[in-house]
C-alpha positions, 0 to 999 in steps of 0.5 A, spaced: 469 930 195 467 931 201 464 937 205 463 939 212 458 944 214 462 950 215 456 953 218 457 949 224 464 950 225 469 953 222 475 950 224 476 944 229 477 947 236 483 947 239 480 943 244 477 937 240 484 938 236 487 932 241 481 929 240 481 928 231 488 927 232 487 921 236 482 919 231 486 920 225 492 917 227 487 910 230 484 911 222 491 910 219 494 905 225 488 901 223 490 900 216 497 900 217 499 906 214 507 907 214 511 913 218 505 917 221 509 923 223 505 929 227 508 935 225 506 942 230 507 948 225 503 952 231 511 956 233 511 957 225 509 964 222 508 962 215 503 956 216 496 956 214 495 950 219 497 947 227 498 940 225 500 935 219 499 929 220 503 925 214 503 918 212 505 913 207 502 906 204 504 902 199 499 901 194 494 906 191 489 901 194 492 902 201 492 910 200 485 911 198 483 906 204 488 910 210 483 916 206 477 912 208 479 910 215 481 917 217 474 920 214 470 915 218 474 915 225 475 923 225 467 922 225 466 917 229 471 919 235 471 926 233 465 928 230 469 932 225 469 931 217 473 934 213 472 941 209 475 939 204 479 932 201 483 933 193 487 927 190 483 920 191 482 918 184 490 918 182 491 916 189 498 919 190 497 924 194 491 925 198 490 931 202 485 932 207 483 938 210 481 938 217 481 945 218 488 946 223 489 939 221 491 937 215 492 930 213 497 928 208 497 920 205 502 918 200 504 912 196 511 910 198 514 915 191 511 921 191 513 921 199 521 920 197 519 926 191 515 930 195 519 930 202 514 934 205 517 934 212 524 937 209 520 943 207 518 944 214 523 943 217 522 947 223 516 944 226 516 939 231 516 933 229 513 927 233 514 919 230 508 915 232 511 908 233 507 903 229 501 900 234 497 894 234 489 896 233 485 891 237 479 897 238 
């Protein structure tokens, strides 16, 4: 598990939040996740975070690496690390909490099951068409 020190900052600023976006999605690209989907939950009253970010892969292997990508970009592009990160050693479903970003990383099942972007309906929804990673 991974911690970041809350001392320094709390919350990613909503300046730096286009920044670790970018970073996240560059991490996933770079691994080849599957459907990355952007959801803005800013307009949504009951939310306890701005942004999703969900995604799949096909193995538990991909799902534990799309992780490990997105920890290292969102530090190296960013300078953020994630408060807090839940479900790496199943891999089903790994959750990384970034403070207004919360990042979602399935494997293919769990993501049919869970259908998490039917549970937020309401947000914004932005597709991130697959892109080729030559940085």
């Amino acid at each position: 598990m991974t911690k970041k020190n809350t001392t320094t900052t709390q919350l990613t600023s909503a300046n730096n939040a286009d920044a670790l976006i970018d970073a996240i999605i560059f991490g996933l690209e770079e691994v080849k996740a599957h459907d990355i989907v952007v959801m803005d939950l800013r307009k949504l009253a009951h939310a306890s975070t701005d942004f999703f970010i969900i995604c799949h892969g096909n193995t538990g292997t991909q799902v534990k690496a799309l992780c490990q990508s997105v920890e290292k970009h969102a530090y190296l592009k960013a300078n953020e690390t994630p408060l807090h990160i839940e479900g790496e050693q199943n891999a089903k479903w790994i959750l990384m909490d970034f403070g207004n970003v919360v990042v979602h990383i399935f494997d293919k099942e769990a993501r049919d099951y869970y259908e998490l972007e039917e549970l937020w309906a309401d947000a914004e929804v932005s597709k991130i068409s697959a892109q080729h990673v030559n940085e």
